[in-house]
N, CA, C and O atoms as a Tinker XYZ file with bonds, in Angstrom:
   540  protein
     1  N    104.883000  132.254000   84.800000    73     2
     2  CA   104.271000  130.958000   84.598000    64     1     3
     3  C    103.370000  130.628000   85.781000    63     2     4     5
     4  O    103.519000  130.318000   86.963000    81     3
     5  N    102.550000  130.796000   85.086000    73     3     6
     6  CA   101.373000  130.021000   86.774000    64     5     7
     7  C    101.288000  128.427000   86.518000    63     6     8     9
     8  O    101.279000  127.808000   85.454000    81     7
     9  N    101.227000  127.955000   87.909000    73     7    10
    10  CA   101.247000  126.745000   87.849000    64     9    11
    11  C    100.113000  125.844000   89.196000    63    10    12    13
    12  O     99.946000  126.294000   90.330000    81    11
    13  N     99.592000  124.771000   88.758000    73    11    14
    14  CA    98.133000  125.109000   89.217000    64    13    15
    15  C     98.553000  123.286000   89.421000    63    14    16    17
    16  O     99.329000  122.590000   88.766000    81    15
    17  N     97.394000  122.834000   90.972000    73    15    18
    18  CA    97.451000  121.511000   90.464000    64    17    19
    19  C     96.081000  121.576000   91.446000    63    18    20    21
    20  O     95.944000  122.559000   92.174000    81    19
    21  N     94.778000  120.190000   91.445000    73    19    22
    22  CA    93.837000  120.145000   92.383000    64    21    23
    23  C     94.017000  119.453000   93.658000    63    22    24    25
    24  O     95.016000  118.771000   93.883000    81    23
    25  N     93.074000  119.615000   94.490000    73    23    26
    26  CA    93.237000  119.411000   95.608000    64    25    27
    27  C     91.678000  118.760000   96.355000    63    26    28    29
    28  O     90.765000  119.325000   95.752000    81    27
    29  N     91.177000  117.941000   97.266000    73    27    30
    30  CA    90.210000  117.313000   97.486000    64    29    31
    31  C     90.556000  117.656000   98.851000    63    30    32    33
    32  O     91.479000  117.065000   99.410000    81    31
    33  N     89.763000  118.736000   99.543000    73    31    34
    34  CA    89.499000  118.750000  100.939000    64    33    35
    35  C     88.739000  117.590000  101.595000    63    34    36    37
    36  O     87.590000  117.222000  101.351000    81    35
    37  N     89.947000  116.905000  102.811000    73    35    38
    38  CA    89.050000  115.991000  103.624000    64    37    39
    39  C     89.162000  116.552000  104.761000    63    38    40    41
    40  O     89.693000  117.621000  105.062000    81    39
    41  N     88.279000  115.263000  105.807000    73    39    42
    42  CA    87.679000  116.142000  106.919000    64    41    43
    43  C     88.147000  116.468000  107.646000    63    42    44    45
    44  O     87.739000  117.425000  108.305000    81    43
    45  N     89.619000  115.619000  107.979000    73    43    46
    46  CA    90.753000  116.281000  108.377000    64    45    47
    47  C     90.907000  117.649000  108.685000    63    46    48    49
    48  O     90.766000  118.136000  109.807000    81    47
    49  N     91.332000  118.520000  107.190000    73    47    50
    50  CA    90.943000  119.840000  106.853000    64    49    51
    51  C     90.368000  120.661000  107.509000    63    50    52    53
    52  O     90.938000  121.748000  107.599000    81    51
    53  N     89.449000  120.546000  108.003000    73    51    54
    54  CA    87.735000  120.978000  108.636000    64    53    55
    55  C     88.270000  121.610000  110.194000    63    54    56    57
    56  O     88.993000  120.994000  110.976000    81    55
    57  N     87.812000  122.741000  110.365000    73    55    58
    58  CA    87.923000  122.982000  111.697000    64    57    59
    59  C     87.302000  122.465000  112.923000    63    58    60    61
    60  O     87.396000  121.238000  112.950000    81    59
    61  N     86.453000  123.157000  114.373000    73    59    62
    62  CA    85.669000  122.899000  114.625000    64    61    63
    63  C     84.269000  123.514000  114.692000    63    62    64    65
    64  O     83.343000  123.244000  115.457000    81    63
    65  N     84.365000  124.631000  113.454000    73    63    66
    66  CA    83.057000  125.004000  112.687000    64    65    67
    67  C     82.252000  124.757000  111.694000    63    66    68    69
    68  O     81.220000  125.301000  111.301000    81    67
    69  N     83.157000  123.433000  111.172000    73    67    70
    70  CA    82.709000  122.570000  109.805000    64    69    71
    71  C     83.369000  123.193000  108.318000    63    70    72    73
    72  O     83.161000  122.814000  107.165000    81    71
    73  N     83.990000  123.979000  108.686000    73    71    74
    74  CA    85.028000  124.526000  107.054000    64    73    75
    75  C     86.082000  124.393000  107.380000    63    74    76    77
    76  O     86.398000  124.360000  108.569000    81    75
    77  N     87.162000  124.244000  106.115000    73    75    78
    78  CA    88.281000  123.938000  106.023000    64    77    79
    79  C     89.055000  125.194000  106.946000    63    78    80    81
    80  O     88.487000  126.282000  107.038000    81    79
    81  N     90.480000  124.942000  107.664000    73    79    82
    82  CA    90.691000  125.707000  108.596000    64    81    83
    83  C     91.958000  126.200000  108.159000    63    82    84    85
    84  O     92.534000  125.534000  107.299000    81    83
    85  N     92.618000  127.456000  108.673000    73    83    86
    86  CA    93.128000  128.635000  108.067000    64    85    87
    87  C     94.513000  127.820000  107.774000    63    86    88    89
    88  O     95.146000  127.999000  106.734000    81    87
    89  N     95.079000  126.553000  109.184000    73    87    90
    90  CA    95.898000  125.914000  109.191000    64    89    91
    91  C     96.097000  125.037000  107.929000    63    90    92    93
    92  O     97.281000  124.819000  107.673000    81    91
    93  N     95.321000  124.568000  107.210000    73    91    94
    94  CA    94.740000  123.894000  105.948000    64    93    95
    95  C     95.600000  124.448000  104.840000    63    94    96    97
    96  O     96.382000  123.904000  104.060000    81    95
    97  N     95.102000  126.065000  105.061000    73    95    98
    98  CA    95.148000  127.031000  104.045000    64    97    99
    99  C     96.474000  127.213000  103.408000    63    98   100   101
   100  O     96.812000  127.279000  102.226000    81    99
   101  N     97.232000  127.286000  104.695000    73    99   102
   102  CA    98.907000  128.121000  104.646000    64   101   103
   103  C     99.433000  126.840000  104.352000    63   102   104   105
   104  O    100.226000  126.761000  103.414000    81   103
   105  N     99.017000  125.443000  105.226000    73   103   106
   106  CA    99.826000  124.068000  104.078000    64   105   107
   107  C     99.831000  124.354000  102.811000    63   106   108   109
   108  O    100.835000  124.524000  102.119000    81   107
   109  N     98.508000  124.427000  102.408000    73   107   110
   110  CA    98.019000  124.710000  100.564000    64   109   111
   111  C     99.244000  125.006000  100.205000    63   110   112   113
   112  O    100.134000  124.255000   99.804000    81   111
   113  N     99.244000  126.196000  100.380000    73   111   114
   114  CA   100.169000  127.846000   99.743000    64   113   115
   115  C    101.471000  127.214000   99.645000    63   114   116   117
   116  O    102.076000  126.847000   98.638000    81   115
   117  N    101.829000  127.145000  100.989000    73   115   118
   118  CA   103.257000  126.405000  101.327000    64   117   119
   119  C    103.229000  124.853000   99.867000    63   118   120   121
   120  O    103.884000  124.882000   98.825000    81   119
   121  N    102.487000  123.960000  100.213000    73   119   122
   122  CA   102.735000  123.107000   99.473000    64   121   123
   123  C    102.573000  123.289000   97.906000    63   122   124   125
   124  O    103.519000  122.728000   97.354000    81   123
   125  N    101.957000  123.705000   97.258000    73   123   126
   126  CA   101.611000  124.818000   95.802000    64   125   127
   127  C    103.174000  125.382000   95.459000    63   126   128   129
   128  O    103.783000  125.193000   94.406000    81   127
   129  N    103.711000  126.227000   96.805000    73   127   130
   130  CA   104.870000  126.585000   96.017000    64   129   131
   131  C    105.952000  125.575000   95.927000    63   130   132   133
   132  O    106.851000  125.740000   95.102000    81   131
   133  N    105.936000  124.475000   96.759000    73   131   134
   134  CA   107.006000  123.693000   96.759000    64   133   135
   135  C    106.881000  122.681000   95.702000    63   134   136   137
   136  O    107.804000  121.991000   95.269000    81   135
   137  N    105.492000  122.655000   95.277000    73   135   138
   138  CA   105.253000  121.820000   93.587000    64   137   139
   139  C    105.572000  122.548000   92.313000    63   138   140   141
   140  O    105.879000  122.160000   91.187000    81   139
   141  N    105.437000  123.472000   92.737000    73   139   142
   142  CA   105.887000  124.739000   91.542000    64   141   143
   143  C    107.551000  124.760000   91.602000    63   142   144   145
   144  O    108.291000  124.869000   90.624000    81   143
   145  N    107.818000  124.674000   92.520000    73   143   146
   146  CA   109.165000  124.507000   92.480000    64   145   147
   147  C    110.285000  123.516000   92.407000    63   146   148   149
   148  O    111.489000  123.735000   92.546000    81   147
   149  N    109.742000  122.519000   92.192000    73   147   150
   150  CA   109.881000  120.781000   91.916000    64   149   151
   151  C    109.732000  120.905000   90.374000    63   150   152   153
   152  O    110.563000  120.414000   89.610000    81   151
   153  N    108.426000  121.712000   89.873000    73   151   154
   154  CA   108.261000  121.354000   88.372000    64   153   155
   155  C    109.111000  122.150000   87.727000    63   154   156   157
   156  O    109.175000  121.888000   86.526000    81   155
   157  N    109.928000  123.209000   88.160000    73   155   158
   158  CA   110.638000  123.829000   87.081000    64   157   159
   159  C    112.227000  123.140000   87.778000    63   158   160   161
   160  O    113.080000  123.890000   87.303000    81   159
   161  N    112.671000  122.492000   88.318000    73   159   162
   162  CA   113.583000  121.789000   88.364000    64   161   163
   163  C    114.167000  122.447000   89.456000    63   162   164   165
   164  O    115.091000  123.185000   89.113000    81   163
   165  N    113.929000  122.423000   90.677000    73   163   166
   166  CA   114.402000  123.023000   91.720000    64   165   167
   167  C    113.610000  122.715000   93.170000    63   166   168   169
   168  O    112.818000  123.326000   93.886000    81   167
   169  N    114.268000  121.445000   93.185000    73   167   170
   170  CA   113.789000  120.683000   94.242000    64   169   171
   171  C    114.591000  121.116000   95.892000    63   170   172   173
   172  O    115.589000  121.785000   96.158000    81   171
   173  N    113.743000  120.476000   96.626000    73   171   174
   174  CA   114.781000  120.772000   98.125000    64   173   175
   175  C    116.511000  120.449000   97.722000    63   174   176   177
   176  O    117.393000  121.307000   97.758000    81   175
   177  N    116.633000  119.530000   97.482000    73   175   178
   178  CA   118.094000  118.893000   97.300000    64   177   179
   179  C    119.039000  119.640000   96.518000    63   178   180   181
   180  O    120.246000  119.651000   96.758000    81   179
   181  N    118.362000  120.402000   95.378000    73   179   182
   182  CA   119.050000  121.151000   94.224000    64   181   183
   183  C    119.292000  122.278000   95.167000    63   182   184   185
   184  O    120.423000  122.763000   95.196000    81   183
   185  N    118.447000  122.704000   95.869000    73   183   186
   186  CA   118.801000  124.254000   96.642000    64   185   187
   187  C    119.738000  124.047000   97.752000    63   186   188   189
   188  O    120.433000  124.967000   98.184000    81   187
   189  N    119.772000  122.692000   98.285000    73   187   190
   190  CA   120.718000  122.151000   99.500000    64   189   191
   191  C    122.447000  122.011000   99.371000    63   190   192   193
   192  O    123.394000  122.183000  100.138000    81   191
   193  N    122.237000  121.528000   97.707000    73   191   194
   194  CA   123.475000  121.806000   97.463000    64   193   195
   195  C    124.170000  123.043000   96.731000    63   194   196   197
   196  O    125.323000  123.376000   96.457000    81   195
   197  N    123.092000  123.473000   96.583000    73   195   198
   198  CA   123.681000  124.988000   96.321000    64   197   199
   199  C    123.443000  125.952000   97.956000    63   198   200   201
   200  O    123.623000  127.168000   98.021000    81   199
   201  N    123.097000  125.249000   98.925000    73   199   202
   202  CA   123.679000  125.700000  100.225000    64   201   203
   203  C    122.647000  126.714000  100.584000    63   202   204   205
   204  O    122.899000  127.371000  101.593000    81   203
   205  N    121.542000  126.968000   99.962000    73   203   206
   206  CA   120.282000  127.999000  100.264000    64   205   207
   207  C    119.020000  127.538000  100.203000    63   206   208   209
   208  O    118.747000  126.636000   99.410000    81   207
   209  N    118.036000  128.105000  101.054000    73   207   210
   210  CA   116.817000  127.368000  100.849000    64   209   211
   211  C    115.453000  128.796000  100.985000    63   210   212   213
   212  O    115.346000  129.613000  101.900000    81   211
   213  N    115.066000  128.737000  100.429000    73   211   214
   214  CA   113.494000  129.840000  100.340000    64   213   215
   215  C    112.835000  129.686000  101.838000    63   214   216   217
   216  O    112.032000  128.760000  101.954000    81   215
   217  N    113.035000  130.327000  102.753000    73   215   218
   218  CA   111.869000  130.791000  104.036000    64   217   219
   219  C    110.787000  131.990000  103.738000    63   218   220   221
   220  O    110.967000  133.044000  103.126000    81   219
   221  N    109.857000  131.590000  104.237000    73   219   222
   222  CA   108.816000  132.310000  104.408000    64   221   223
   223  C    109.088000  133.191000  105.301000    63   222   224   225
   224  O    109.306000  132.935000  106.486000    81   223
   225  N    109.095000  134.813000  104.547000    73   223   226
   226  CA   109.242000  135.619000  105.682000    64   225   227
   227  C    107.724000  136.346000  106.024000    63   226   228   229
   228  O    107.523000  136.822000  107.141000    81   227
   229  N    106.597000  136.387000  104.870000    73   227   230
   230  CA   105.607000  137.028000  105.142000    64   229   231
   231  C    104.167000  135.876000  104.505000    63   230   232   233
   232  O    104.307000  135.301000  103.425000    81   231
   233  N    103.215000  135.743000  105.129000    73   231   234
   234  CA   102.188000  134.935000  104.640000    64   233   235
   235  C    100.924000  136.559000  105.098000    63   234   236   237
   236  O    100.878000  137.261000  106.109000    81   235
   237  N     99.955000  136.591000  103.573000    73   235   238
   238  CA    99.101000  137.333000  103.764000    64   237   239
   239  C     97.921000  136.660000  102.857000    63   238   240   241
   240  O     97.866000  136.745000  101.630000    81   239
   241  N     96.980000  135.971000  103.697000    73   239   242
   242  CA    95.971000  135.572000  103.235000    64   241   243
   243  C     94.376000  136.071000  103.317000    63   242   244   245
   244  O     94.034000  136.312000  104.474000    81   243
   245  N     93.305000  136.278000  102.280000    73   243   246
   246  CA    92.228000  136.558000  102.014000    64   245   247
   247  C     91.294000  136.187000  101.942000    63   246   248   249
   248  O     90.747000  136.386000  100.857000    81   247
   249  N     90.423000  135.351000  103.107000    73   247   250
   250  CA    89.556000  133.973000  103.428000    64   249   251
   251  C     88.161000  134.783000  102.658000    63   250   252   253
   252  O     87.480000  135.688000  103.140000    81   251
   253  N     88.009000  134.068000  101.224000    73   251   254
   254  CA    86.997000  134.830000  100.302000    64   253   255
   255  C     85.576000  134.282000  101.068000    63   254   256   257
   256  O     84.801000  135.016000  101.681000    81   255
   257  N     85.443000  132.991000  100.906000    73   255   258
   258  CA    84.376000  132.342000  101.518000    64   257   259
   259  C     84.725000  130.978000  102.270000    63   258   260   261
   260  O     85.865000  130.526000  102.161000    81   259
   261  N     83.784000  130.330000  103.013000    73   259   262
   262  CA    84.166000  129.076000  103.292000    64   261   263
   263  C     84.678000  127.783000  102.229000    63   262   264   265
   264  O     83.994000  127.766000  101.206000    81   263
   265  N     85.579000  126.872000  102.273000    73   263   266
   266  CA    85.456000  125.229000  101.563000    64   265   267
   267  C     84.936000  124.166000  102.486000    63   266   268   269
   268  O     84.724000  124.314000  103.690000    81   267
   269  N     84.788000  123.271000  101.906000    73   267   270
   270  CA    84.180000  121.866000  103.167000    64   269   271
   271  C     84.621000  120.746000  102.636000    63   270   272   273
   272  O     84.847000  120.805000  101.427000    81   271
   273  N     84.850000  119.541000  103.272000    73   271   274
   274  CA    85.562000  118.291000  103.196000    64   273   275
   275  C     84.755000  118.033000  102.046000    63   274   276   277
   276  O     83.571000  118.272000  101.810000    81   275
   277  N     85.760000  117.432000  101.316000    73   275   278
   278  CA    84.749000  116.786000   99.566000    64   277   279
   279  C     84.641000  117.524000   98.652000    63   278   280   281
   280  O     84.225000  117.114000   97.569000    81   279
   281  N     85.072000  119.111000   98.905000    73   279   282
   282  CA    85.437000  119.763000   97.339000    64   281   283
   283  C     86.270000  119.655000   96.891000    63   282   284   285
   284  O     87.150000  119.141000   97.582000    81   283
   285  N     86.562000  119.953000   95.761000    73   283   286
   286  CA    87.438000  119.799000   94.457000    64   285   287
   287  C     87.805000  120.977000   94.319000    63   286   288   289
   288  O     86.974000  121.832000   94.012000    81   287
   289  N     89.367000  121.354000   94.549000    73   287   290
   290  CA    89.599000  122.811000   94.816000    64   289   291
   291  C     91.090000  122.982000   94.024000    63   290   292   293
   292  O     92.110000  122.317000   94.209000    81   291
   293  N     90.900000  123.934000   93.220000    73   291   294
   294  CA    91.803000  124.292000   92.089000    64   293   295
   295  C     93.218000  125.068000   92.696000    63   294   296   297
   296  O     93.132000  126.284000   92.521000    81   295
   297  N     94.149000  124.765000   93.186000    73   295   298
   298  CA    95.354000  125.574000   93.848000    64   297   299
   299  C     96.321000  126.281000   92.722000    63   298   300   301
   300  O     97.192000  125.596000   92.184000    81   299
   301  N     96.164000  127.555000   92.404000    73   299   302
   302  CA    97.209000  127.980000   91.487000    64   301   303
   303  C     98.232000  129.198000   92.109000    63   302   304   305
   304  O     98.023000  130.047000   92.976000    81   303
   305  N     99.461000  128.892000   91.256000    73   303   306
   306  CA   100.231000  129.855000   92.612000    64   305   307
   307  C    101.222000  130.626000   91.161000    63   306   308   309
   308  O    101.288000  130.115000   90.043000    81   307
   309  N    101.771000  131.677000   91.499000    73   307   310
   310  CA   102.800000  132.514000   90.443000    64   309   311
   311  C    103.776000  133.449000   91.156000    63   310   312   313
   312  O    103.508000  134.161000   92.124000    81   311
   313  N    104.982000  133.333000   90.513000    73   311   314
   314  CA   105.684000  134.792000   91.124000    64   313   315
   315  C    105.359000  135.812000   90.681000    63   314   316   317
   316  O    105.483000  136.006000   89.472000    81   315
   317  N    104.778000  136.899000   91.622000    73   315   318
   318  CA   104.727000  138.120000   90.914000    64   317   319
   319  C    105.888000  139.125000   90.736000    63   318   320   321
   320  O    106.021000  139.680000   89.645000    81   319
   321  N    106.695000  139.374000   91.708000    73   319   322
   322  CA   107.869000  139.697000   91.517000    64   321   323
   323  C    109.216000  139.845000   92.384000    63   322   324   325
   324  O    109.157000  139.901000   93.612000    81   323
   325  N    110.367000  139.903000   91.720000    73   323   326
   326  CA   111.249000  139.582000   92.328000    64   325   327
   327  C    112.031000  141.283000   92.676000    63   326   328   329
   328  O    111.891000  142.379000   92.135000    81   327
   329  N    113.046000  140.688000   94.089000    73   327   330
   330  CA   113.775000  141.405000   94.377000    64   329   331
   331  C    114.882000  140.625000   94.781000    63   330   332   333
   332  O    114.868000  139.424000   95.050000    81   331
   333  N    116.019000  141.542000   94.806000    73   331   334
   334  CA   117.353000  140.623000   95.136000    64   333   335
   335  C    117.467000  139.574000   95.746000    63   334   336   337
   336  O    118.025000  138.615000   95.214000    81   335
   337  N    116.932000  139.506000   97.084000    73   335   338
   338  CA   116.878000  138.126000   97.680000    64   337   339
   339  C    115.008000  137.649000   98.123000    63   338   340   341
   340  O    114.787000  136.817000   99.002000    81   339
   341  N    114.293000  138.080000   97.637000    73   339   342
   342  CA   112.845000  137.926000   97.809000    64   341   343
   343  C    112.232000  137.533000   96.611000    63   342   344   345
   344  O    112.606000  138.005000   95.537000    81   343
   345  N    111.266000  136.661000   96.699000    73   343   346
   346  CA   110.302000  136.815000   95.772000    64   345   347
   347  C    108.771000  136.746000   96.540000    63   346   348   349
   348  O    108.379000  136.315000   97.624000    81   347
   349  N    108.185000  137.358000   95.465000    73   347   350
   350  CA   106.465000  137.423000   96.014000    64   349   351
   351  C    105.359000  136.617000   94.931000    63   350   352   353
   352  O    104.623000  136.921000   93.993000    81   351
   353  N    105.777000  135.323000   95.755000    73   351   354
   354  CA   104.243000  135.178000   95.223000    64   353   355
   355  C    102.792000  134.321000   95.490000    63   354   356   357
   356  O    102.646000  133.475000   96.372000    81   355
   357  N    101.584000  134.820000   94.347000    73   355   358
   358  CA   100.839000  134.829000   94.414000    64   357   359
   359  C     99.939000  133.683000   94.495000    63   358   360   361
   360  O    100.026000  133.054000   93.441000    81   359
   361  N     99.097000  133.139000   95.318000    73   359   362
   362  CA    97.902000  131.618000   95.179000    64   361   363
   363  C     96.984000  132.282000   95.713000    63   362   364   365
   364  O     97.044000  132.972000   96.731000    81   363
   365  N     95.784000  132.009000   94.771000    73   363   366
   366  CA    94.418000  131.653000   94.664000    64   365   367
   367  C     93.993000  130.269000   94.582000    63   366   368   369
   368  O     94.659000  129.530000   93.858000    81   367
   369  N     92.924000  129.761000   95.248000    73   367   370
   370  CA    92.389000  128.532000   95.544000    64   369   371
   371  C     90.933000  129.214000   94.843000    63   370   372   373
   372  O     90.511000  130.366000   94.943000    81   371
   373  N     90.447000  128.223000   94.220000    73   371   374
   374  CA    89.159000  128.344000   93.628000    64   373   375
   375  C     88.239000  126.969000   93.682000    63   374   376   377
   376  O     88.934000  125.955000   93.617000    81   375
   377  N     86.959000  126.754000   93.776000    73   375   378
   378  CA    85.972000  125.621000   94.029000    64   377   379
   379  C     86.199000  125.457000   92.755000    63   378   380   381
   380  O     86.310000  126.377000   91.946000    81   379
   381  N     86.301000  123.956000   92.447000    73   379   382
   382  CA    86.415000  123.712000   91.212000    64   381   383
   383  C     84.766000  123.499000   90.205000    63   382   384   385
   384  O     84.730000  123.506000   88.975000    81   383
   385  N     83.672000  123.342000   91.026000    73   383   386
   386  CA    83.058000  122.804000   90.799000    64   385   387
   387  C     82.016000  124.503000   90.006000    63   386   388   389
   388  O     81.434000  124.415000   88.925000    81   387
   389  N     82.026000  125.441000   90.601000    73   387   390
   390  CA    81.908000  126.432000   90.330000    64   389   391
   391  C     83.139000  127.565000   90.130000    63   390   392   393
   392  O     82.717000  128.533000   89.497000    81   391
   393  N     84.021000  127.641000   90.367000    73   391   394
   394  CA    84.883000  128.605000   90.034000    64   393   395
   395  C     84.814000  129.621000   91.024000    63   394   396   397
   396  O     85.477000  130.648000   90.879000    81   395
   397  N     84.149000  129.463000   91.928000    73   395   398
   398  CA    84.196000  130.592000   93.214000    64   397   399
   399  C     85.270000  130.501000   93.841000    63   398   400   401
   400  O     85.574000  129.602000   94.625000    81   399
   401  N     86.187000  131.829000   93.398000    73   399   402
   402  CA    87.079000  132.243000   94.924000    64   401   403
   403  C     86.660000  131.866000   96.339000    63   402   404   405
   404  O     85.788000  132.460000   96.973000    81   403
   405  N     87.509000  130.606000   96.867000    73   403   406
   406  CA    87.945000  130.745000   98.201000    64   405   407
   407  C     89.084000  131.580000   98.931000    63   406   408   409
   408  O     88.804000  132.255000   99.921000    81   407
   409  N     90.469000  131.515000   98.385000    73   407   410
   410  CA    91.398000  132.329000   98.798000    64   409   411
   411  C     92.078000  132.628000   98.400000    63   410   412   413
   412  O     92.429000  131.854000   97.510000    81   411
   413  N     93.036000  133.986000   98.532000    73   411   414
   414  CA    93.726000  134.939000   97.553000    64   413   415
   415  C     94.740000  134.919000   99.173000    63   414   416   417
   416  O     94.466000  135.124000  100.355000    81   415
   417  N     96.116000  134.518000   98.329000    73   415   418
   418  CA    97.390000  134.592000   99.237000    64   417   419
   419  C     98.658000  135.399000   98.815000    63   418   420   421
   420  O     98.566000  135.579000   97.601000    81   419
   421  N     99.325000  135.727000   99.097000    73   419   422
   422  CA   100.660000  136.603000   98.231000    64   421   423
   423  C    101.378000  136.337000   99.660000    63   422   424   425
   424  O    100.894000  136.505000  100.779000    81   423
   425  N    102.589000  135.902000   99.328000    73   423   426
   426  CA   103.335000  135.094000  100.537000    64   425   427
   427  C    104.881000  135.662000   99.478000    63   426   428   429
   428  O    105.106000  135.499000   98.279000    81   427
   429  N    105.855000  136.480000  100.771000    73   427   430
   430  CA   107.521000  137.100000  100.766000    64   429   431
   431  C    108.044000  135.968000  100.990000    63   430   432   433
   432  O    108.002000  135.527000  102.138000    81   431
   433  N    108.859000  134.988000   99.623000    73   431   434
   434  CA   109.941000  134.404000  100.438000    64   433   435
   435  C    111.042000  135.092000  100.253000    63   434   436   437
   436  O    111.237000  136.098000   99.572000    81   435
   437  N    112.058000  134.201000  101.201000    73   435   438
   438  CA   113.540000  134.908000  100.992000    64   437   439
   439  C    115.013000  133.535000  101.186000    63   438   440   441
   440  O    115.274000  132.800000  102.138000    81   439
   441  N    115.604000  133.671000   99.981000    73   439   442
   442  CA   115.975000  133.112000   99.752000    64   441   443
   443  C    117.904000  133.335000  100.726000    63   442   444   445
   444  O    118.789000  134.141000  100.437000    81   443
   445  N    117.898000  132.268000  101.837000    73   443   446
   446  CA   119.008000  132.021000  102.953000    64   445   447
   447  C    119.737000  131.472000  102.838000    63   446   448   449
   448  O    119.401000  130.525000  102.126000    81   447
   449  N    121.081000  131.394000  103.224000    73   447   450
   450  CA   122.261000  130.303000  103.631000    64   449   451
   451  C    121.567000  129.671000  104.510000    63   450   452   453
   452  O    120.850000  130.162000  105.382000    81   451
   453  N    121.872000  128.049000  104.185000    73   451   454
   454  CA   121.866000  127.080000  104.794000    64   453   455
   455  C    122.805000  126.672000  106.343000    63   454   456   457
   456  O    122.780000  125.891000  107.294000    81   455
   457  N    123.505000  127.690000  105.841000    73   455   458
   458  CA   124.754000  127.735000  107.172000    64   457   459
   459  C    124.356000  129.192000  108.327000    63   458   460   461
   460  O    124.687000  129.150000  109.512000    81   459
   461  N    123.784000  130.124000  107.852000    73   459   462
   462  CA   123.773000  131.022000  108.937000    64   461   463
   463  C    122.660000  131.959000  108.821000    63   462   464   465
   464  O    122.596000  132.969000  109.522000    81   463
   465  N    121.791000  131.649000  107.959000    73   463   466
   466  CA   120.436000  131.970000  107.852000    64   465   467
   467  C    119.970000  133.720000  107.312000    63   466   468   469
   468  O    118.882000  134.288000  107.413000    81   467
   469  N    121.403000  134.260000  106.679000    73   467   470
   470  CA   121.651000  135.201000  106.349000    64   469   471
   471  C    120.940000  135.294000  105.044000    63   470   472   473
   472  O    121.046000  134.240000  104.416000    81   471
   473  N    120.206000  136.269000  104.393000    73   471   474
   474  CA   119.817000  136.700000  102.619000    64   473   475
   475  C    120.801000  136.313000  102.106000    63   474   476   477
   476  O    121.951000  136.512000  102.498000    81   475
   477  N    120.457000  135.715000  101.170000    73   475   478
   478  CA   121.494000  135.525000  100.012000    64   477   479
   479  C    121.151000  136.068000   98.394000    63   478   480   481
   480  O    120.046000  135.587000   98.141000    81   479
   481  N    121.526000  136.693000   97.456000    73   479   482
   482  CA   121.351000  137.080000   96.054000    64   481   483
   483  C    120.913000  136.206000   95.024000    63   482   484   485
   484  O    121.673000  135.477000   94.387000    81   483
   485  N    119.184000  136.311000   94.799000    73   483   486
   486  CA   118.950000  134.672000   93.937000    64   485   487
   487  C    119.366000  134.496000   92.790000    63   486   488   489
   488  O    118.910000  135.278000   91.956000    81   487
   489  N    120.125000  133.690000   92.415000    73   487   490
   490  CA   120.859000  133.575000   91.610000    64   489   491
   491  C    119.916000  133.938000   90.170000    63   490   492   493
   492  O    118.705000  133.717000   90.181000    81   491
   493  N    120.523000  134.447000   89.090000    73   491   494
   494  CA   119.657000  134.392000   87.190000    64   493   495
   495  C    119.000000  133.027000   87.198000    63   494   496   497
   496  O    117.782000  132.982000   87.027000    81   495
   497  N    119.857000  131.630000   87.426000    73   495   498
   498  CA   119.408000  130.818000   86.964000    64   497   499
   499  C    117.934000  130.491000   88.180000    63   498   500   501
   500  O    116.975000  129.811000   87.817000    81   499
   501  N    117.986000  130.855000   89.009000    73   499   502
   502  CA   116.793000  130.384000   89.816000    64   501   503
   503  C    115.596000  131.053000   89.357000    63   502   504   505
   504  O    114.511000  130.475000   89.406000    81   503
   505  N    115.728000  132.356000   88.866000    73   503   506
   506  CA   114.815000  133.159000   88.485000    64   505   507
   507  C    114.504000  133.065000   87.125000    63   506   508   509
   508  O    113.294000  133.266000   87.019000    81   507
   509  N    115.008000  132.858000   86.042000    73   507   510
   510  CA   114.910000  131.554000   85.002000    64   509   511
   511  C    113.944000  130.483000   84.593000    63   510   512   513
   512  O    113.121000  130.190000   83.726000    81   511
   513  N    114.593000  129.998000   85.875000    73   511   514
   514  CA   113.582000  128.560000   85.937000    64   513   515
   515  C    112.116000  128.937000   86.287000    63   514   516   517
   516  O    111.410000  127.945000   86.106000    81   515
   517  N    111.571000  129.747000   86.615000    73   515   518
   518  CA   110.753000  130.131000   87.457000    64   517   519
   519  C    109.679000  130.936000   85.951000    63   518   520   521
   520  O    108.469000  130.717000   85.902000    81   519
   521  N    110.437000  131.877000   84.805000    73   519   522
   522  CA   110.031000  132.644000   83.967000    64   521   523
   523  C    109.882000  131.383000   82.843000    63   522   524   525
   524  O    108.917000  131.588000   82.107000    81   523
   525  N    110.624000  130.095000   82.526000    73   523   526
   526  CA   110.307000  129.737000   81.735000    64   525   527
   527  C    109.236000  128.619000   81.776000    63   526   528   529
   528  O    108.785000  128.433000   82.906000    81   527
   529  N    108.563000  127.581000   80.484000    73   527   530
   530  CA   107.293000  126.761000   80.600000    64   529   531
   531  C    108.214000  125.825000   80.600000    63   530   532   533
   532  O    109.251000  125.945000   79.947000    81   531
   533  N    107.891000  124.599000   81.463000    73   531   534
   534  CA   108.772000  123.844000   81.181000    64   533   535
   535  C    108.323000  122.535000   80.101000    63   534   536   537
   536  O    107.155000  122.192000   79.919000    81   535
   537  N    109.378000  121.976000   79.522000    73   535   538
   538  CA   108.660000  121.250000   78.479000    64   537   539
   539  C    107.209000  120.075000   78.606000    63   538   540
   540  O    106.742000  119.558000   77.591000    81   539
């Protein structure tokens, strides 16, 4: 299931070369998956009490071209695939206004105890939620 929402770069954003800055970028990604993961019913709190939470163990990003404060920028993110305690996945950011690739990301999380920061086995139902549309 890809799951996509927009985004309005302000100037904030902006480095001190006049484009949006790499720091910008990895919020995106980061924040993309944590909406994706809110919409299929698996919020911070749901994973808290099940005592595990998703860390970022790898961020690999692909700065296609520049963005600038005031575009309209399409954030879509997907799992591509899973392993026992990892998943990988994928966001592209696109100009909305043309459809030009800005950035191509594929980011390892790994899913930890809350108590000792050890891998933990993601559960069927997490991976589930993740494969189905939600209503």
């Amino acid at each position: 299931m890809v799951f996509e929402h927009e985004i309005v770069a302000e100037p904030a954003d902006e480095d001190a070369f006049g484009h949006v800055s790499n720091v910008s970028y990895v919020r995106w990604v980061q924040d993309v998956a944590l909406g994706h993961s809110e919409r299929v019913g698996w919020n911070l709190e749901r994973y808290q009490q099940r005592g595990v939470v998703f860390w970022v163990r790898r961020h690999e990003l692909d700065y296609l071209r520049p963005a600038h404060a005031g575009e309209h920028l399409v954030v879509r993110t997907w799992i591509e695939r899973w392993t026992a305690a990892t998943s990988v996945r994928r966001t592209s950011i696109v100009r909305a206004s043309d459809g030009a690739s800005v950035l191509n990301a594929t980011t390892t999380w790994a899913l930890v105890s809350r108590h000792d920061g050890r891998p933990r086995r993601i559960p069927a139902e997490i991976r589930a939620a993740f494969l189905e549309q939600p209503a």
